[in-house]
C-alpha angles and dihedrals in degrees: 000000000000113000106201110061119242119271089242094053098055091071090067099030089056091047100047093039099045081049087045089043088049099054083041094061091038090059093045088056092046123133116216094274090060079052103043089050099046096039083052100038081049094041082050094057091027123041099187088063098063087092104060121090111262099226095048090052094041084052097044092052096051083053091056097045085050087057095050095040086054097044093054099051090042105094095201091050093094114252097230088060096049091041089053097036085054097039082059096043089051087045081069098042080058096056094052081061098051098040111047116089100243106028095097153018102204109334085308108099133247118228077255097052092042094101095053098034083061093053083070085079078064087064082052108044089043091051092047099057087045091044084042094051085038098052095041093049094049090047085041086054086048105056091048086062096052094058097046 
């Protein structure tokens, strides 16, 4: 596994992870009603999450969001790691989409369910930097047999 990330991934991953930073420090500065929106948007999806305390969970994920964000603009955070980290975080983002009443007709989205529907580039984005490392390692492996 490389550990500084490729000079052409650092476009993307400085673009998605100062976006994903951002949300992060905007959730962390949230007031109760920022909590009391993004805990009921996510017990909504999610129905095991109706017991936590709003404010714990809106803090913890804007925690989370913090970590991504930095991960990704970090080049000596591997970019495997940041690629998987932010395909999982953007799993959840999806199922935000498929779950909430409103977002979709279909899997096409409704004018609703447009800004969710758009966190779905994030699963791409995400699969592509992991399928990217994957594929360079086992041709990497390769080649070094080859020399042996």
């Amino acid at each position: 596994m490389r550990f500084l990330a490729r000079a052409h991934q650092m476009p993307v991953r400085l673009i998605v992870g100062a976006f994903v930073l951002n949300s992060g420090l905007s959730k962390l500065k949230g007031d109760e009603g920022t909590a009391e929106y993004i805990h009921g948007t996510a017990k909504t999806a999610y129905p095991f999450l109706e017991s936590q305390d709003k404010a714990a969970f809106t803090r913890n994920l804007g925690a989370a969001e913090v970590a991504l964000g930095t991960a990704l603009v970090t080049p000596v955070v591997p970019t495997v790691l940041a690629g998987a980290a932010l395909t999982a975080f953007a799993g959840g983002l999806a199922g935000l989409y498929l779950r909430l009443p409103g977002m979709r007709e279909g899997l096409r989205p409704t004018q609703q369910g447009i800004p969710l529907a758009k966190d779905s580039w994030l699963i791409g984005i995400g699969a592509t930097l992991v399928l990217e490392e994957l594929s360079r390692a086992r041709e990497e492996r390769r080649g070094r047999r080859r020399r042996h």
